[in-house]
N, C-alpha and C positions, 0 to 999 in steps of 0.2 A: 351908552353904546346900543341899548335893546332898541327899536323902532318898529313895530310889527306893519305897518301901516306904508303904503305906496308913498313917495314924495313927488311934488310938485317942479318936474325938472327942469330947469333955466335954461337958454340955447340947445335944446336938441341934444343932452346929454343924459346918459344913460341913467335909471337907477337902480342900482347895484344892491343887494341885501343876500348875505350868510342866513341862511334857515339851519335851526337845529330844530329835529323834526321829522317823522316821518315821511315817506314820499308818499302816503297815501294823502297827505293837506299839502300837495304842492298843490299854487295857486294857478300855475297854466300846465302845457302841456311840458311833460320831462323828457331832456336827451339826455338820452344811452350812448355807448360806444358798442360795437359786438368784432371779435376779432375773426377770423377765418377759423373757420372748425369749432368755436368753443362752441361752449354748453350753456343752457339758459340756468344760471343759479341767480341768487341772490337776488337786488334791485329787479334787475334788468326780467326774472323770474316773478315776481312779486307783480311788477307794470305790465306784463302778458296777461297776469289773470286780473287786473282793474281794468282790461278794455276788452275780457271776454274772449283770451285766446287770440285775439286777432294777426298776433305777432306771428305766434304759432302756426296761424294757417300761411302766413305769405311766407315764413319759410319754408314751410311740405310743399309749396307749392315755384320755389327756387326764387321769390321774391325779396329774397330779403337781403338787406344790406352787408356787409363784410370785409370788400377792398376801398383801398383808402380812396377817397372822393365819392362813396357810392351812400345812400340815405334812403329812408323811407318814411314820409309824415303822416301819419293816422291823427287824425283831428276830430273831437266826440264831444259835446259838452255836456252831455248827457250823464259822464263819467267822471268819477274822481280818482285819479288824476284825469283832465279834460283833453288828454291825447299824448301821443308817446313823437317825438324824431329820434331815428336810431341811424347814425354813421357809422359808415366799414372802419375798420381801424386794422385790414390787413394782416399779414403773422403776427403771435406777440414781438418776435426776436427782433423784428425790423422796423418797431414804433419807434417815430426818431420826430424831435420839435416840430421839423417841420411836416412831416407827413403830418400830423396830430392836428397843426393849424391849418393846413388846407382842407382836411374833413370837417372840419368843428363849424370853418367858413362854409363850407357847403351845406350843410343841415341848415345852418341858420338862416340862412338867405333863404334855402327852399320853404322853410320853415314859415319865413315874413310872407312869402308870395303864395302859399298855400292863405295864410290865413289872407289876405288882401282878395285872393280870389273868394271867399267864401265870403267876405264881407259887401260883394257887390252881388253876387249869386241871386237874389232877391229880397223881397221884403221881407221876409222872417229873419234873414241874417246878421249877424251881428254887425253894430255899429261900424262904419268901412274909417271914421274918425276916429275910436276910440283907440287908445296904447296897445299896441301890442306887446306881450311879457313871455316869455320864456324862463322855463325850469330845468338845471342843468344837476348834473352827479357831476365828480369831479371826474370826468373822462380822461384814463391813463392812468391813473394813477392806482389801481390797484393794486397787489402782491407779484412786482416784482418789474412793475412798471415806471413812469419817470413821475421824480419828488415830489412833492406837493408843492413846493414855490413854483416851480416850473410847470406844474399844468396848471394852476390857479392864471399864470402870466401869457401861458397859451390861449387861454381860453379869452382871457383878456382880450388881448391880441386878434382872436377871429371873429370876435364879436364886434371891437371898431373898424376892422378892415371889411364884415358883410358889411355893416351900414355904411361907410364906404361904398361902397358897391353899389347899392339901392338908391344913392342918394344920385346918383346919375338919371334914376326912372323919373325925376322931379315930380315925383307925386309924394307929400307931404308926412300923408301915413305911413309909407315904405319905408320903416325901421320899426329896430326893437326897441323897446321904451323903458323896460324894465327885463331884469334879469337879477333871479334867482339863481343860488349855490347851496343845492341840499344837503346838511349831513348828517345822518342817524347819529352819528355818537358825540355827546359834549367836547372832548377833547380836541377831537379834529376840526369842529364847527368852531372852535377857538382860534384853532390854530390855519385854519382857513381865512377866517375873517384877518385874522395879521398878515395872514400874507397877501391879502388883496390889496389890504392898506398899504402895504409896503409898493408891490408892484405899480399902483397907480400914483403914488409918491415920486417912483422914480423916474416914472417913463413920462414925458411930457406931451408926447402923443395920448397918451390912456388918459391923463391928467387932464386934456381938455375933451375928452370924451364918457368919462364916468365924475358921478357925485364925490364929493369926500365930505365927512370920512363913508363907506358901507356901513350901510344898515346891519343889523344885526335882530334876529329875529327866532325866538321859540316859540315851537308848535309842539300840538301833540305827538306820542309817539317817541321821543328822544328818548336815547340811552344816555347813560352814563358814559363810560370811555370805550374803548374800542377792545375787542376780546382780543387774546395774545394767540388763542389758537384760530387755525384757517379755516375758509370756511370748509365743510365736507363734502358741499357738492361741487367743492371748483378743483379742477385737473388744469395741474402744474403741466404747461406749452413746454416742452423739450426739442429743442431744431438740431437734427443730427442732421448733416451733410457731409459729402466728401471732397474735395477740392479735388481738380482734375492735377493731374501733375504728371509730368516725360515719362520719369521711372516709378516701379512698384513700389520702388524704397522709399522712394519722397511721399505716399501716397498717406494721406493723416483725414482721424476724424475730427471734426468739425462741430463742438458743443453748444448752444445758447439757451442757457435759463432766462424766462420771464422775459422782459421786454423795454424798450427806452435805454434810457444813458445809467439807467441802476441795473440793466442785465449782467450777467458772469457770464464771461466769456471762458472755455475751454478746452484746448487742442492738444490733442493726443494721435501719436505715430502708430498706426495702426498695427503697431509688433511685429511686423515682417508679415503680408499675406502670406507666405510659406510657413509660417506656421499656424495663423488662422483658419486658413484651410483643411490641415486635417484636423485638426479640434472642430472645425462645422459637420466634416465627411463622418469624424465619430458618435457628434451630438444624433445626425440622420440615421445611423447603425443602434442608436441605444447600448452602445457596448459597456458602457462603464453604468454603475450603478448612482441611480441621481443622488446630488448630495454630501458625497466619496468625495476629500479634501482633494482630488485629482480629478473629478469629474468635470468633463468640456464645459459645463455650466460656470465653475468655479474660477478655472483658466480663463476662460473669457470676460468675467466681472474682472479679474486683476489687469486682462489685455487691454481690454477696451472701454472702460468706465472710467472718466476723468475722478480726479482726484478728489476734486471740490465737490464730486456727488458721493462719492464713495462713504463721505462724512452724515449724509444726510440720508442716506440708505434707511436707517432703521426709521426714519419717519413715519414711513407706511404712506407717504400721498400719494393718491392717483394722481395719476401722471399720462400728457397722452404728447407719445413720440409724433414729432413734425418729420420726416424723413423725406430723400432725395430716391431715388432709384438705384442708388449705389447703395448708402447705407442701411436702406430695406432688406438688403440682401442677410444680413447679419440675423442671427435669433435672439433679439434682444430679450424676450420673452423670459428668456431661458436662463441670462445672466443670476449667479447666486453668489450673495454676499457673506453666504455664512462660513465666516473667517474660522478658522479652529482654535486658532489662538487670542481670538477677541472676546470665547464665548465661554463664559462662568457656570453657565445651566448645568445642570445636574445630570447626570447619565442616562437614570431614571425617569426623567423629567418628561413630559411629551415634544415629540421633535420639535423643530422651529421649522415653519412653509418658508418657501424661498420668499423674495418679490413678491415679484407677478399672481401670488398666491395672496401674499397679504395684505396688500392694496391694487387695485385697477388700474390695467393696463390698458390704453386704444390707440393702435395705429392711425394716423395720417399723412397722403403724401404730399408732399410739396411738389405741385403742379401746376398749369392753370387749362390746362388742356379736360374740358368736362361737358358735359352735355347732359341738358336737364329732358327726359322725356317724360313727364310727368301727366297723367290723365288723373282724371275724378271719378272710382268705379261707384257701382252701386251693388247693395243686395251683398251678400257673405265675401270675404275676400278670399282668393282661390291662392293654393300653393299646390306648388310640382316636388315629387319629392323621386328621384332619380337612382334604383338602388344597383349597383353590379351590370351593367347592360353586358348583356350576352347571346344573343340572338346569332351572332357567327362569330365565335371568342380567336381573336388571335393567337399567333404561335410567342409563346414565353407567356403569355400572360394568362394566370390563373385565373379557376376561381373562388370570387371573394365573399364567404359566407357569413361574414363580418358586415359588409357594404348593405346585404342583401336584411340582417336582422338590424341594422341602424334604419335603414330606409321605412322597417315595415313596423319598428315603433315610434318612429316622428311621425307614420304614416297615422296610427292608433291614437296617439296623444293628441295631434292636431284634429284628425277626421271624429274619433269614435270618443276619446275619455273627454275633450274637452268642448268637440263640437265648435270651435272655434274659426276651422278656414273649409271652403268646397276640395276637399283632395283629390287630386289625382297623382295614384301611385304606378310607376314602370317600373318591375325588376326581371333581372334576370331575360329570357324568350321574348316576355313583352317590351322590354326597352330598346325600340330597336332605330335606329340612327335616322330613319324616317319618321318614325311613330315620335321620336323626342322632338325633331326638328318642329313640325306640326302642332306638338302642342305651346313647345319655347317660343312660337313666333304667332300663334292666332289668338294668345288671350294676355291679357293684364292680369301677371302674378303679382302677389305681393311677396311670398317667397318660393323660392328653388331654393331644395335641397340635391345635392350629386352624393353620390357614395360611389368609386368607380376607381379603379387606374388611372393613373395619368402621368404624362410624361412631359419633359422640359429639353428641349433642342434634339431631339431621338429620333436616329435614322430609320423607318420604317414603309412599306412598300403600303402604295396608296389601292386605294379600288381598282385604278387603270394600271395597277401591277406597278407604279414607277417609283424608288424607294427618296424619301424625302425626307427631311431633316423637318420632325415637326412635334408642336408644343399645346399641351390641349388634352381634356377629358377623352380618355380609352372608350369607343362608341361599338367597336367591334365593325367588321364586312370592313377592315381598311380606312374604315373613319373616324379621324378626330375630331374634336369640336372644340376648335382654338379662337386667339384671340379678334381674327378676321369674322368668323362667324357670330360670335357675340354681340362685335357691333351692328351686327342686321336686327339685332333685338327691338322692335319698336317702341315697346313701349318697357323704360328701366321696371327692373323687380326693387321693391322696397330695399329685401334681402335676401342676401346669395350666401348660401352655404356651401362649401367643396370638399370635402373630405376625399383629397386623393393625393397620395405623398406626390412629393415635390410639388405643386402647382402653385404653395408659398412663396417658390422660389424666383426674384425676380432676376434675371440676367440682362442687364442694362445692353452690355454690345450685345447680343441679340436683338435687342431692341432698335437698336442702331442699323443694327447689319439690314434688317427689315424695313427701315424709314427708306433706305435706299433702294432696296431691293422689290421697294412696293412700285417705286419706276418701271422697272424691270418686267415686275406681273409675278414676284415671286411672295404673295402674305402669307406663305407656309413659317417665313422666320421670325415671327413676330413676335413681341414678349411678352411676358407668363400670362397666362386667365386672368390672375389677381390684378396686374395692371391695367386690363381692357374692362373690368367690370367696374375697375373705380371710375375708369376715362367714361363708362356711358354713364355713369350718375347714379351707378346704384348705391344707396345710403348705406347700408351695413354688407361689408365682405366680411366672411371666414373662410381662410385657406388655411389647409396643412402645408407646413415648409416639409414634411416628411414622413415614412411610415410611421402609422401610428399602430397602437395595442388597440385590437377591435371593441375589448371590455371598456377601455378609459372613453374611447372616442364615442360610444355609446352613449356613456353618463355625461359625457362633456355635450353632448348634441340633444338629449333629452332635458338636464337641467338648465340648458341655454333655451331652450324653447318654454320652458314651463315659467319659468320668468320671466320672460318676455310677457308671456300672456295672464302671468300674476299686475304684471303693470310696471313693471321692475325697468328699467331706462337698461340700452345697448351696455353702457360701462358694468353696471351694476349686474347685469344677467352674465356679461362677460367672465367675471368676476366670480360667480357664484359657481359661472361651470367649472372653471379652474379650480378650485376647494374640489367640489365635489371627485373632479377627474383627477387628483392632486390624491386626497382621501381614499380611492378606488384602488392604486398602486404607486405611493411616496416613492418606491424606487423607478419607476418608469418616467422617463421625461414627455410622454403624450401631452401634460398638463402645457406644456411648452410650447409643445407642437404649431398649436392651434393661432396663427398671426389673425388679431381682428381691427378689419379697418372702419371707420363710422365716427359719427357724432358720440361723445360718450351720453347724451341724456336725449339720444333720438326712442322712442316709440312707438309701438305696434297702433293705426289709425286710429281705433276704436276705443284704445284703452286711455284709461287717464294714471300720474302717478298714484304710485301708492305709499301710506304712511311712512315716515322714517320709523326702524323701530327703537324701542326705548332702551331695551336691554337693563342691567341691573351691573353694568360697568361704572365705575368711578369718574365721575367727571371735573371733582374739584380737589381743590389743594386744600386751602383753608373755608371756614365759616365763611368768611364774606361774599367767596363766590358764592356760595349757596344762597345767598339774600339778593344777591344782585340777579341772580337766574330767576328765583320767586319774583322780584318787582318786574323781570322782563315779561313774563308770563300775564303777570296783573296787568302791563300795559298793552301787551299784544291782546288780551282779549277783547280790547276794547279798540283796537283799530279791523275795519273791516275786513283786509286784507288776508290780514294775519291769522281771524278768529276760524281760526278751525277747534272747536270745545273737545275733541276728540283728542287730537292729539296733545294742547297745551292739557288737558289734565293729566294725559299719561306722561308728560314732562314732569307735573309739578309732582304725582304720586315718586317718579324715582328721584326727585330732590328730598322729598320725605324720606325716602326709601333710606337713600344712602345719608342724610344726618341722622337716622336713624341708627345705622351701624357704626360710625362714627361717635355714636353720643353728643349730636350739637345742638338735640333739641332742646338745652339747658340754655339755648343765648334765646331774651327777650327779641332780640331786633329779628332773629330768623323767627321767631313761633309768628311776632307780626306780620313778618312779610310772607309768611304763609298763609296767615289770615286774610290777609287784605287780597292772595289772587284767588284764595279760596270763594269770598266774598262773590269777586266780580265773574267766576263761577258760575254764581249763585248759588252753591251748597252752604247756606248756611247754619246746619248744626258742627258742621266742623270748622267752616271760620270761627263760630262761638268757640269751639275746643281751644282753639289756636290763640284767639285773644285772650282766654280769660287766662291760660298755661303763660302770658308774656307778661300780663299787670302782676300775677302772683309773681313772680319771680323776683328773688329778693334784691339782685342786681340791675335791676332793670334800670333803664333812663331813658321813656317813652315818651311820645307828645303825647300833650293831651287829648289828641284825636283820637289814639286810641283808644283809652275809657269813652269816648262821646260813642266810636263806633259798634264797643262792644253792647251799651245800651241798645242803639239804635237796632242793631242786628238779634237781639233778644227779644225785642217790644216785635218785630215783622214776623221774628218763626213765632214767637206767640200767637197772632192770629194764623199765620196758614196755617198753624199745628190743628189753633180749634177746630178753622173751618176743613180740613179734613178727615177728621176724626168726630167722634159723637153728637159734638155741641150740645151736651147736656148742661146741667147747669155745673156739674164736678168741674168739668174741661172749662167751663166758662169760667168760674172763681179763679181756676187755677192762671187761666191766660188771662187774666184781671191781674192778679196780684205779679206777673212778670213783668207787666207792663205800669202798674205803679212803681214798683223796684226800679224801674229803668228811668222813670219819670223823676223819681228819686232823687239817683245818683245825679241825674245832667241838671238838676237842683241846686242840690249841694256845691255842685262844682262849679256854679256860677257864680253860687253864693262869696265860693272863695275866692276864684280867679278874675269875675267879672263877669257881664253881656258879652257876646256878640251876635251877630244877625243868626250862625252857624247853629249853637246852642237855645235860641229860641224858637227855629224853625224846627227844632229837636222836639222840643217840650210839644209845639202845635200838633206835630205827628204823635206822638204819646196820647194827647187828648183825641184826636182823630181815632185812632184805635181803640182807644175806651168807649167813645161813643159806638162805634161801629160793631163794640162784643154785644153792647144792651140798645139796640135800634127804638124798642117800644117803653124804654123805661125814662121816666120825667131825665132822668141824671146822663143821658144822650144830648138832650137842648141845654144843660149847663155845660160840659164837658164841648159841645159844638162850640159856644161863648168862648170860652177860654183857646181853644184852638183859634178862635179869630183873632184873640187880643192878641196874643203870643207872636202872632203871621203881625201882624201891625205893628208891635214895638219892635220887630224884626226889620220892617220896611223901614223905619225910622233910624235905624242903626245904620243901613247904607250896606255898605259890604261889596262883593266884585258881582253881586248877580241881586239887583234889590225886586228885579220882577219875580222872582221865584217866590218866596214871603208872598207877595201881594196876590199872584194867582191862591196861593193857601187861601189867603183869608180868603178873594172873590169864592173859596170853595164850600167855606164856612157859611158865607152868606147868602149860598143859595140855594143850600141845603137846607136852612133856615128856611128861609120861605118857603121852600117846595112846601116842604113838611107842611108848615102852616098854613098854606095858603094866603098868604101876603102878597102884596107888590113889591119888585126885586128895586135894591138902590141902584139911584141912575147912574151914583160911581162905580159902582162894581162893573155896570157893562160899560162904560165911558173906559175902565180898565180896559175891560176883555176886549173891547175890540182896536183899541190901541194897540196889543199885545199881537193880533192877526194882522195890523197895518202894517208891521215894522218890518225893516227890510231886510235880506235875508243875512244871515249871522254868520259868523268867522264858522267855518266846516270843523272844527275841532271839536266843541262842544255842542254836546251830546244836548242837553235839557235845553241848549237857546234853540237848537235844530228843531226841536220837538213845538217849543212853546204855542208855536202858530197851531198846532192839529190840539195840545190841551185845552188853551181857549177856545177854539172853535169847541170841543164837547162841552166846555162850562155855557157857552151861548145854546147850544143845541134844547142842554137841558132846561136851561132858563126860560128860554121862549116856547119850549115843548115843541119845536120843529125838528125832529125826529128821521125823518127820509134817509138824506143822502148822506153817506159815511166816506164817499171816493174821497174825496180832501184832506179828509184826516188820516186815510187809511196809505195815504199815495205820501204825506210827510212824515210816517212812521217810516215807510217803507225807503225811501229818500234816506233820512238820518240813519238807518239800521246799516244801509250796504255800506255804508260810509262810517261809520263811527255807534260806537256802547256796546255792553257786554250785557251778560243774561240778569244781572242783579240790578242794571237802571233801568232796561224792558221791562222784568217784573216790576218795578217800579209804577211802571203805568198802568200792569194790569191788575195790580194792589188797589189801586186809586180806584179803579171801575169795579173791581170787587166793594170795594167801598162804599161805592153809588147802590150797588145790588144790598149793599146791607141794610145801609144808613135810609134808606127810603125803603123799607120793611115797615115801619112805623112811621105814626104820624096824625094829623087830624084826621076824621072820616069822610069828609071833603075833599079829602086828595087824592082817595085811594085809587084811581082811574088813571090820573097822570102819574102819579109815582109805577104802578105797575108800567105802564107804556114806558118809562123811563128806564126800568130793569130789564125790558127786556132787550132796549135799545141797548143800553151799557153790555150789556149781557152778550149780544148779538158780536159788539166788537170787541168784546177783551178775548172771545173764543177766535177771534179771526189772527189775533197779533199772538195768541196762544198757538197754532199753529203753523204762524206763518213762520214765526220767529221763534219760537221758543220748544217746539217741539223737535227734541231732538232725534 
């Protein structure tokens, strides 16, 4: 079944191959799916940062794909993956077969004719003959979306029906030729591949359109099976809607989880709005204490929360509500689950947070009515922060010394503690209905903050004295600033904050009454703020659905800002004010109040995210997880993508952490697979720790790798130990006798078990390092001998990489002459530059990636042509972004420490070129030490 390799395909038929594998070695460019409103996690996260953001900018800048038939091709070869096609895929709720198949068809087509135009573009451009191939995710099908046989057969399906399509251009090139089906985890890369096979079995259409059977293909980066938990940064799509109906009574919500023909559907009678309503009027009064088994919160999770969620409550997922304008109205926010009679907790015990407290919550409306104003500022980005306007306070309305101390510490944190945005602050005399207009309409905010009154459909006498029915920010002198006025906004704010009861509130026939009435000449009845700032495009609203407690809506308004500008994503900052304003006053429902519309993983321009953090919570059940987390880590370091060294070691310390409290550091298989991410690390005195705590273990049943490892990783800190420490002659015996002991063992164990190439290229580096501790002593040129046999019976043995061994020995033997001053064998450079011919290597590994820039320094040195380093420095730099971890980098810069050693010594005849040679070696192990290894 395995075939890594393209095939030769007969009549204009496709070929098809399952990768298991990461998407950083897809072979062309990968299509994505993005639905309306989601969030960049996972894949689709990962292939934004291999092409440099680029995704990210076309959507700040409203470019980006989302409704079904819509696409975006980014084409790079420069990059691995070699470019991204991303298709709209619409709400989750309403992905259905065929919508799936006409986006899938659309990408791909654009996809062919994108590359066809690049390939005539000019003479630098890729061949306009060659195949073109595409790399696909299995689009749709993720948590909650449609099955895997059914999108493996859609996708089938859009893929002969584009080429189809193209075959009408009668230009021979115009199709796809190959296509790839990526999948991180074994499991499903199984069980993909069967369904491929099955679908093209069945269908007689596919049947003369794809190979049989599918290739099937492993790459770097594979996991083992698929994790049972979901992922953390993805927010479960909830589509609450209301269906219109004659009467009140008939009037039901309307539920959909996930998405495709495996969503849950569920409808619920919206309990008599006669009595929803006053449980709303009370939740807005704060009258009851939050939490109180009769609390409006509590009544309304039983009212209006379908069944089949009520079960899934205590999950804790973020979640981000898809809503209509009806069921906006509702405080979902506010909904609490905490039953009296479900909960065993102890009296004592500390409370339990509602929801909305314990997992992230984000509004989105279901609309399509939006308008992107979007410019490019430059220089500090400016925020309006709007506190109490008071300049001629109208009659009933206070004022609010609450609006006035929120205003003038968003004012502080942004202008003075963080220095983050150019403020300008109005409160109070200065905020005056001209002076706001003025500044809301001549500059590009990125935020406005309001702190003020505000009313929703409210009879009140205008400027020209004449009393009007109207909805909008309290401006004072008879002026509101409704939803008419906002739309003269020219240029959208990133993010709008409103802190002013009711203006959450969206009153849909209002809305209505106004669409009419805007005929008329009447936009005083238009509906709420919150629905015109989402209509001009502003990315993050906060509106209050009601009065708030001026202390909570403080904390909830400064710990929303402060994490924004920690780096912290909308959901997440969202999330953090709720705790906080939650924490401030558990009995006040403020924490509630606060409805927030946006992207949940949208961010502040300038910032980028920041770390997950690691905490010291429990993550597994048994041992095994904990070994399977270490190997993921050992492979993530070494795919480029993923190597952030920062965070995977604060991963692997709390998998130490907790088998540590646990007691599971007693199993061989986890001390090794701690070892082995430790390893590619490169901390190796504690991968030593780790390996030698798994061979003692009396239960062990280890491969032999890891005895070879735990030598091989003794004999390396050996040397760095000496070379940074005294290099006396004490240090020197001592890192002598570690590296006999090592040479020792991978001996002995040959003796018993046999050759192989593995273990003799083991032994050459042990002699390598012995010579490299005594440069000027005769027992350097025997120990350089024996490292060359060793590298040769190596090459003779064959194995999955036989140039590896043979650059060794070419390293032996031209060491050998330098030293002596000899003429170098003409097979050695007959090697080397064989080794720089060859063409370029599967992107997975790491040492074939490099081999072309090693040879190249072994020819440098050889011929003493010394200059130029771009070529070698330019395929370090190639393999790095793309693949290995910090323990094969050192690798190379071990080897050129080597050159600095090993040519210390020598005839007196050479002492001229060996010096030039150190300081060349010298020159680039400090560049790859930098470049790449300094963290």
């Amino acid at each position: 079944m395995s075939d890594s390799q393209p095939r030769e395909t007969p009549n204009d038929r496709i070929d098809l191959c399952v990768v298991h594998g990461h998407l950083a070695f897809a072979r062309y460019p990968v299509l994505v799916g993005h639905y309306i409103g989601d969030a960049f996690a996972g894949t689709e996260s990962l292939l934004d940062r291999a092409l440099g953001f680029r995704l990210t900018q076309r959507r700040k800048l409203g470019l980006y794909p989302d409704r079904i038939g819509t696409c975006t091709v980014l084409v790079d070869t420069n990059c691995r993956p070699s470019g991204a096609v991303v298709v709209g895929l619409g709400q989750p709720a309403n992905l259905s077969i065929g919508a799936l198949r006409e986006t899938l068809r659309r990408g791909i087509v654009a996809f062919v004719i994108e590359s066809l135009d690049r390939a005539y573009a000019g003479p630098s451009s890729p061949n306009p003959k060659a195949p073109i191939g595409l790399s696909m995710l299995l689009v749709g099908a993720g948590t909650g979306g449609i099955d895997r046989n059914g999108c493996v057969q859609v996708l089938l399906q859009a893929t002969s029906q584009a080429n189809a399509m193209l075959a009408r251009l009668e230009r021979p090139s115009a199709r796809l030729s190959v296509l790839e089906i990526i999948e991180l985890y074994e499991d499903r890369a199984y069980e993909t591949w069967r369904a491929a096979k099955k679908a093209v079995e069945n269908d007689r259409v596919l049947e003369g359109v794809f190979v049989l059977p599918p290739r099937f293909s492993a790459r770097a980066g594979g996991r083992r099976n698929a994790p049972i938990a979901r992922d953390p940064n993805w927010w479960e799509p909830i589509q609450i809607t209301m269906p219109a109906a004659d009467a009140a009574m008939d009037r039901s919500l309307s539920f959909t989880i996930g998405g495709g023909f495996a969503r849950t559907e569920a409808r619920t009678i919206a309990a008599n709005l006669d009595i929803v309503a006053p449980l709303m009027r009370r939740t807005a009064q704060n009258v009851d204490l939050d939490g109180a088994p009769n609390s409006p919160g509590r009544i309304l999770f039983e009212l209006l929360w379908p069944e089949s969620l009520k079960g899934r409550s205590p999950e804790e997922q973020n979640r981000r509500l898809i809503l209509d304008e009806q069921s906006a109205a509702f405080p979902w926010e506010l909904l609490d689950d905490r039953r009296p009679w479900a909960s065993a907790e102890d009296m004592n015990s500390p409370k339990v947070a509602p929801p909305a407290v314990r997992a992230g919550m984000v509004r989105q409306l279901l609309q399509t009515r939006f308008s992107e104003r979007v410019v490019v500022t430059h220089g500090k980005p400016k925020a309006l922060i709007i506190g109490d306007p008071g300049a001629e306070p109208l009659k009933g309305f206070g004022a609010l010394p609450g609006a006035v101390a929120e205003a003038t510490a968003v004012d502080e944190l942004l202008g003075q503690t963080r220095q983050s945005h150019d403020v300008t602050l109005l409160v109070k005399a200065a905020a005056t209905p001209n002076q706001i207009f003025k500044q809301l309409l001549g500059y590009a905010w990125e935020i406005v903050h309001i702190a003020a009154h505000g009313v929703v459909d409210y009879e009140m006498a205008g400027a020209d004295g004449v009393n009007r029915r109207v909805t909008g920010v309290v401006l004072g002198e008879g002026i509101v600033m409704g939803p008419s006025e906002l739309s003269k906004l020219p240029v959208s704010p990133a993010m709008f904050f409103v802190n002013c009861c009711s203006l959450g509130k969206i009153d849909a026939q209002a809305e209505d009454k106004a669409d009419k009435a805007g005929i008329e000449g009447r936009p005083d009845l238009a509906a709420s703020v919150a629905v015109q700032l989402i209509r001009l495009g502003v990315r993050c609203v906060i509106v209050a659905g009601w009065e708030v407690d001026d202390d909570c809506a403080k904390t909830f308004a400064l710990s929303f800002y402060s994490e924004m500008l920690d780096g912290a994503s909308f959901g997440e900052a969202t999330l953090r004010a709720r705790k906080d304003a939650y924490e401030t006053k558990p009995d006040n429902n403020t924490w509630g109040a606060f409805q927030c519309y946006g992207d949940p993983d949208y961010r502040l321009s300038a910032l980028s995210a920041r770390p997950a953090a690691t905490g010291e919570a429990d993550h597994f059940v048994g041992v095994s997880e904990a070994i399977v987390a270490a190997e993921q880590i050992r492979e993530n370091v070494n795919v480029g993508l993923e190597r952030d060294l920062n965070v995977q070691k604060d991963r692997l310390i709390s998998i130490q952490c907790e088998a540590n409290r646990k007691d599971w550091l007693n199993s061989a298989q986890l001390c090794a697979a701690l070892a082995e991410a430790w390893a590619e690390l490169g901390t190796l005195p504690t991968a030593i720790e780790y390996y030698s705590a798994a061979i003692k273990n009396e239960k062990a049943t280890l491969a032999l790798r890891t005895v070879e490892q735990l030598a091989n990783l003794r004999s390396r800190n050996a040397v760095n130990e000496f070379r940074k420490g005294a290099a006396d002659e004490a240090s020197r015996a001592a890192a002598t006798a570690t590296i006999q002991d090592a040479l020792k063992t991978v001996v002995l164990l040959t003796e018993a078990v046999g050759q192989t190439a593995e273990r003799l290229s083991l032994q050459a580096g042990f002699w390598k390092r012995l010579a490299q501790l005594q440069p000027s002593d005769p027992a350097a040129s025997e120990a350089l001998k024996k490292m060359k046999k060793c590298s040769e019976m190596a090459v003779k043995l064959g194995g999955d990489d036989p140039d590896y061994p043979q650059l060794v020995s070419c390293n032996a033997a031209i060491c050998m002459a330098v030293r002596n001053g000899i003429t170098h064998d003409h097979i050695v450079c007959e090697a080397l530059h064989r080794m720089v011919e060859l063409p370029a290597h599967d992107e997975d590994d790491f040492w074939k990636l490099i081999r072309s820039a090693d040879a190249r320094t072994n020819i440098a040195i050889m011929n003493g042509a010394l200059d130029d380093q771009g070529l070698i420095k330019e395929a370090y730099r190639r393999a790095w972004r793309h693949i290995g971890s910090p323990i094969k980098m050192r690798s190379v810069t071990e080897q050129l420490e080597f050159y600095e050693d090993i040519f210390r010594g020598g005839a007196a005849k050479t002492e001229l070129a060996r010096q030039n040679i150190i300081a060349w070696v010298a020159e680039l192990r400090q560049f790859i030490e930098s470049e790449f290894l300094d963290s």
